[in-house]
N, CA and C atoms as a LAMMPS dump frame, in Angstrom:
ITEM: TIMESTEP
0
ITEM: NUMBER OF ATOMS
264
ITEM: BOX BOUNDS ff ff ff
-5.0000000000000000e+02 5.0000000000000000e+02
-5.0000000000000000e+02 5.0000000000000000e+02
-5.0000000000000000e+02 5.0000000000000000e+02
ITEM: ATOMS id mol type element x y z
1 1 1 N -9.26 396.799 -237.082
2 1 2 C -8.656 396.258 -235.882
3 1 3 C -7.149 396.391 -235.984
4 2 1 N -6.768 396.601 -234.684
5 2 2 C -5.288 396.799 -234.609
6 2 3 C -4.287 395.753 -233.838
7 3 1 N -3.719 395.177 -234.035
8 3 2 C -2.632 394.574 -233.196
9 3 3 C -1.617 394.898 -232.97
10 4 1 N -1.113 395.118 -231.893
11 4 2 C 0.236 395.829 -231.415
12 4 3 C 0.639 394.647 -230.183
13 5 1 N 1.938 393.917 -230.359
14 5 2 C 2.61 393.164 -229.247
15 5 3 C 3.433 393.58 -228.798
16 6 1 N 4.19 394.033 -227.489
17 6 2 C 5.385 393.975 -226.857
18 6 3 C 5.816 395.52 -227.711
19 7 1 N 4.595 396.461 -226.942
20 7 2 C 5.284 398.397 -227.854
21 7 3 C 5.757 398.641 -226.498
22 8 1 N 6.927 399.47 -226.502
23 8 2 C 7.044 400.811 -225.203
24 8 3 C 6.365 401.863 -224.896
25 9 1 N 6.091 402.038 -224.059
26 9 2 C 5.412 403.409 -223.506
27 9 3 C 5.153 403.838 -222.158
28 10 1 N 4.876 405.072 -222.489
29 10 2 C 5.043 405.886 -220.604
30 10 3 C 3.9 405.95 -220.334
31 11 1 N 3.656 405.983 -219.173
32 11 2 C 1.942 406.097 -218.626
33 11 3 C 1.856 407.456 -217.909
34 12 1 N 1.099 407.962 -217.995
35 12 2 C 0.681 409.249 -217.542
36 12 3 C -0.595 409.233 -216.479
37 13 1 N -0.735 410.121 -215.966
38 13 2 C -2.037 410.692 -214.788
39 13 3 C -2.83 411.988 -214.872
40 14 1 N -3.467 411.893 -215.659
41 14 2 C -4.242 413.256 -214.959
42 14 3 C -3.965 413.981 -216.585
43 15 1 N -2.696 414.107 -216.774
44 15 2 C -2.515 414.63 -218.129
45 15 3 C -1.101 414.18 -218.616
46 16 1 N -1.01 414.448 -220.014
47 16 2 C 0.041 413.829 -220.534
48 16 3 C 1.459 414.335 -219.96
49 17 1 N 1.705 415.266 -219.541
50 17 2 C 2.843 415.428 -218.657
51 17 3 C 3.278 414.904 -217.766
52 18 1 N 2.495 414.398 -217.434
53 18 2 C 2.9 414.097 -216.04
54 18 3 C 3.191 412.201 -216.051
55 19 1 N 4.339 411.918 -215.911
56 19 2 C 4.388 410.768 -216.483
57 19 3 C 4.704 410.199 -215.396
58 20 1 N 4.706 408.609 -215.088
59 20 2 C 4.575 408.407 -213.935
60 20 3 C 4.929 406.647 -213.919
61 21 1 N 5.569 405.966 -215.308
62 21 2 C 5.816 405.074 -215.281
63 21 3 C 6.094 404.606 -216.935
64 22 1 N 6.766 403.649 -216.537
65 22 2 C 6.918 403.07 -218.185
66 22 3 C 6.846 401.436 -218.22
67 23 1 N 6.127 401.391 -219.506
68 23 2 C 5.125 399.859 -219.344
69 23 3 C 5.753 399.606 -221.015
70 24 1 N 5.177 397.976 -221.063
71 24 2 C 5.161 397.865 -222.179
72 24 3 C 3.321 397.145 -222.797
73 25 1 N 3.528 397.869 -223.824
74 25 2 C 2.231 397.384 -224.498
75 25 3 C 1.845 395.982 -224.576
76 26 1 N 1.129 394.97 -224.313
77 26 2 C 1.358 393.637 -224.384
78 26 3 C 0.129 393.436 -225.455
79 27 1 N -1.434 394.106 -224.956
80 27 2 C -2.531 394.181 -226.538
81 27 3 C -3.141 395.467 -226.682
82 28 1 N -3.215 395.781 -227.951
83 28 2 C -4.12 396.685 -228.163
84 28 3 C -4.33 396.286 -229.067
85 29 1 N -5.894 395.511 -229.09
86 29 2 C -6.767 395.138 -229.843
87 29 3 C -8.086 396.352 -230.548
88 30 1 N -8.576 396.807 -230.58
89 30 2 C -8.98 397.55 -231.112
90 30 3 C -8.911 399.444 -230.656
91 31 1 N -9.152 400.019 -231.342
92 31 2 C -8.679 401.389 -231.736
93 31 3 C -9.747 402.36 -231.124
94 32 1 N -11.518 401.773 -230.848
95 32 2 C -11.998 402.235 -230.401
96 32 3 C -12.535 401.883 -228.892
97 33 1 N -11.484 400.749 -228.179
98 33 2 C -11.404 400.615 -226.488
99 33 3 C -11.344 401.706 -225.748
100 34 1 N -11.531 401.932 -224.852
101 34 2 C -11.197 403.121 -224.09
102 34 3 C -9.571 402.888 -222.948
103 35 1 N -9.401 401.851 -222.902
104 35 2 C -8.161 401.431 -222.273
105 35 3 C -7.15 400.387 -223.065
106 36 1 N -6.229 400.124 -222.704
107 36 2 C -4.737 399.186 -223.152
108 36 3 C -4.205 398.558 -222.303
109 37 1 N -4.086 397.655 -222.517
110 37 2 C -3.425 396.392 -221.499
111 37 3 C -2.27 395.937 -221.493
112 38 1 N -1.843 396.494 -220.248
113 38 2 C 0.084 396.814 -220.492
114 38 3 C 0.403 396.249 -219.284
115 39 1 N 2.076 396.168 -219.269
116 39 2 C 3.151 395.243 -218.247
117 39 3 C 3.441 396.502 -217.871
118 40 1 N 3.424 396.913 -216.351
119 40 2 C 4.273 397.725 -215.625
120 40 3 C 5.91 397.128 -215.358
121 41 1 N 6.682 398.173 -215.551
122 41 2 C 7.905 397.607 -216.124
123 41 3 C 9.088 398.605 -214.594
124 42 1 N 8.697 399.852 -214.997
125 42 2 C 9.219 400.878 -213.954
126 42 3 C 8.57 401.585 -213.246
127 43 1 N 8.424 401.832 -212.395
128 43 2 C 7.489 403.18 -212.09
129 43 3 C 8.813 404.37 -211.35
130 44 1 N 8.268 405.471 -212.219
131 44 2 C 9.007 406.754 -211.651
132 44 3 C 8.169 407.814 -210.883
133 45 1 N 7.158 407.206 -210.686
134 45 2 C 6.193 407.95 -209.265
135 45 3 C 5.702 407.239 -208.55
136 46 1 N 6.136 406.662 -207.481
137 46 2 C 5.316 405.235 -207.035
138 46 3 C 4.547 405.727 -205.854
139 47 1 N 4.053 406.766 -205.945
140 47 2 C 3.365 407.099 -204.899
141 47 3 C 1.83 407.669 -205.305
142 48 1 N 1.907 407.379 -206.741
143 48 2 C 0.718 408.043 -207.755
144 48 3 C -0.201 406.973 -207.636
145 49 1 N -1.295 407.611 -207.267
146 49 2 C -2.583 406.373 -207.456
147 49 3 C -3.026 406.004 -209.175
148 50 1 N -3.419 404.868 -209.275
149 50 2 C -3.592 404.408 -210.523
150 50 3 C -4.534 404.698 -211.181
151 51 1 N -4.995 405.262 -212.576
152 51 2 C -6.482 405.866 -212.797
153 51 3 C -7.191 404.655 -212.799
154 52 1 N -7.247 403.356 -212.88
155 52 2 C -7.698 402.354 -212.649
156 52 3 C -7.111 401.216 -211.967
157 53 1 N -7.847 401.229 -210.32
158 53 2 C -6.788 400.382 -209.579
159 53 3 C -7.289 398.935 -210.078
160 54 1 N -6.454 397.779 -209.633
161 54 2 C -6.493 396.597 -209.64
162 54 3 C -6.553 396.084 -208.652
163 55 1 N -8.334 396.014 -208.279
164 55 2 C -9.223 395.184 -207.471
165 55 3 C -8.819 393.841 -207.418
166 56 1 N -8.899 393.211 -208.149
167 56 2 C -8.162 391.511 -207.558
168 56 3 C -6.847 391.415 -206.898
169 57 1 N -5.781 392.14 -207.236
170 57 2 C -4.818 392.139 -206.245
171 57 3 C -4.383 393.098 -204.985
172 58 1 N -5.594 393.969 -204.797
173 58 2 C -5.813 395.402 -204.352
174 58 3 C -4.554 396.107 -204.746
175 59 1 N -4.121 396.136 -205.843
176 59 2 C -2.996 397.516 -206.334
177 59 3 C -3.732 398.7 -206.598
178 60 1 N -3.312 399.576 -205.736
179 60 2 C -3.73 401.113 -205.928
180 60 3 C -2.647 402.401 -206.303
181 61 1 N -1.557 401.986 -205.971
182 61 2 C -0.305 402.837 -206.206
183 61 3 C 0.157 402.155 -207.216
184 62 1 N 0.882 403.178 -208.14
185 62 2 C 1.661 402.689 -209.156
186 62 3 C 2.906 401.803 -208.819
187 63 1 N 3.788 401.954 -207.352
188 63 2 C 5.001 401.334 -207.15
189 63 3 C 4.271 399.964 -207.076
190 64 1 N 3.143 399.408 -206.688
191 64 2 C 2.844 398.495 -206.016
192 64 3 C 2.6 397.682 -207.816
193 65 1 N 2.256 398.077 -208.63
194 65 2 C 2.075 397.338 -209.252
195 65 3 C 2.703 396.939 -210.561
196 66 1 N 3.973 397.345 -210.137
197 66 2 C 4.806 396.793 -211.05
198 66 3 C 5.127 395.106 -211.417
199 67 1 N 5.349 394.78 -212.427
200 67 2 C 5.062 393.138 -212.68
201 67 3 C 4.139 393.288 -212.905
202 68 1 N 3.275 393.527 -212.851
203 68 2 C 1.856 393.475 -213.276
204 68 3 C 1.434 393.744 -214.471
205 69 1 N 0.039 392.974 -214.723
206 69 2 C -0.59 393.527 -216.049
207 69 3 C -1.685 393.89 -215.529
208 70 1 N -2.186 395.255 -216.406
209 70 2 C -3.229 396.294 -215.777
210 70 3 C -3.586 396.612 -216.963
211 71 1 N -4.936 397.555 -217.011
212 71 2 C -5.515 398.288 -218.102
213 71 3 C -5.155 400.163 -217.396
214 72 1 N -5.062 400.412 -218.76
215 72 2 C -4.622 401.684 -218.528
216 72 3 C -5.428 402.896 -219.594
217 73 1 N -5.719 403.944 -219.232
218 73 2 C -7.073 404.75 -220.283
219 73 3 C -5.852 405.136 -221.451
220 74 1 N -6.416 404.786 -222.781
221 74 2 C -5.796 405.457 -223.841
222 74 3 C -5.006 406.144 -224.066
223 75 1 N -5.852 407.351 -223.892
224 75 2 C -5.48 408.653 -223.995
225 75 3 C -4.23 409.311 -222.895
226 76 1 N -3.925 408.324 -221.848
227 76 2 C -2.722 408.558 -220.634
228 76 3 C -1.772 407.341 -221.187
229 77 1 N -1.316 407.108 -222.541
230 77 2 C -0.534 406.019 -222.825
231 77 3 C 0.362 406.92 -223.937
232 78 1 N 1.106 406.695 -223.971
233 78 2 C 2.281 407.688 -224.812
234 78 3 C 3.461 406.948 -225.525
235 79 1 N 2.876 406.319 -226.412
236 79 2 C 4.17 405.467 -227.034
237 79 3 C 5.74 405.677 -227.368
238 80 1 N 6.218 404.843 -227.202
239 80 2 C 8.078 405.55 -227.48
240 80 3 C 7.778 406.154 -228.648
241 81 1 N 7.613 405.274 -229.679
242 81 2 C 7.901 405.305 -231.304
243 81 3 C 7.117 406.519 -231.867
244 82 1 N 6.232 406.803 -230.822
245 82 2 C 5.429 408.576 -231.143
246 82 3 C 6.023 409.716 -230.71
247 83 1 N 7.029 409.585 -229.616
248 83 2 C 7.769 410.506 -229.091
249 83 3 C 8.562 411.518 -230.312
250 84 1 N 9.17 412.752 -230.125
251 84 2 C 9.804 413.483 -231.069
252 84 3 C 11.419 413.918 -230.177
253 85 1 N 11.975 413.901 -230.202
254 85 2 C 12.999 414.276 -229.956
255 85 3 C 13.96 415.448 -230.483
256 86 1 N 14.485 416.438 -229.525
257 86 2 C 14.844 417.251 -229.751
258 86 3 C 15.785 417.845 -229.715
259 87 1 N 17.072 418.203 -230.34
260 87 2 C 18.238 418.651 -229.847
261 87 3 C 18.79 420.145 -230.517
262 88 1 N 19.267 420.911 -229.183
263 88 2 C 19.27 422.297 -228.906
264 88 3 C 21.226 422.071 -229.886
């Protein structure tokens, strides 16, 4: 089991390029969930539908659900601290 509180990361759609907001990690409790439960913090596509909307508050667009805590699929979660950085 894993615990992770309060990580950075970008959220993605469709594929890891395509990034479409930046959240912070609030749990990731285990390693074999299929989603992560994060604070929408910014969104830099707010016109992107959510791969999992949030039925109790009907949020379907990413702008709409900022403040919010949402589940988000794994594999479209991209941590800062994994990022590589590169200079030319």
């Amino acid at each position: 089991m894993t615990l992770v509180f309060c990580s950075s990361c970008f959220l993605t759609v469709d594929f890891s390029s395509n990034t479409v907001a930046k959240e912070t990690i609030l749990m990731d409790t285990y390693e074999g969930e299929e989603t992560i439960e994060v604070m929408m913090e910014v969104a830099l596509q707010g016109e992107t539908l959510l791969p999992i909307p949030h039925k109790e508050e009907y949020i379907e667009k990413v702008k709409e659900a900022v403040g919010h805590i949402l589940s988000w699929p794994r594999h479209l979660v991209i941590r800062c601290s994994d990022m590589v950085i590169s200079f030319m």
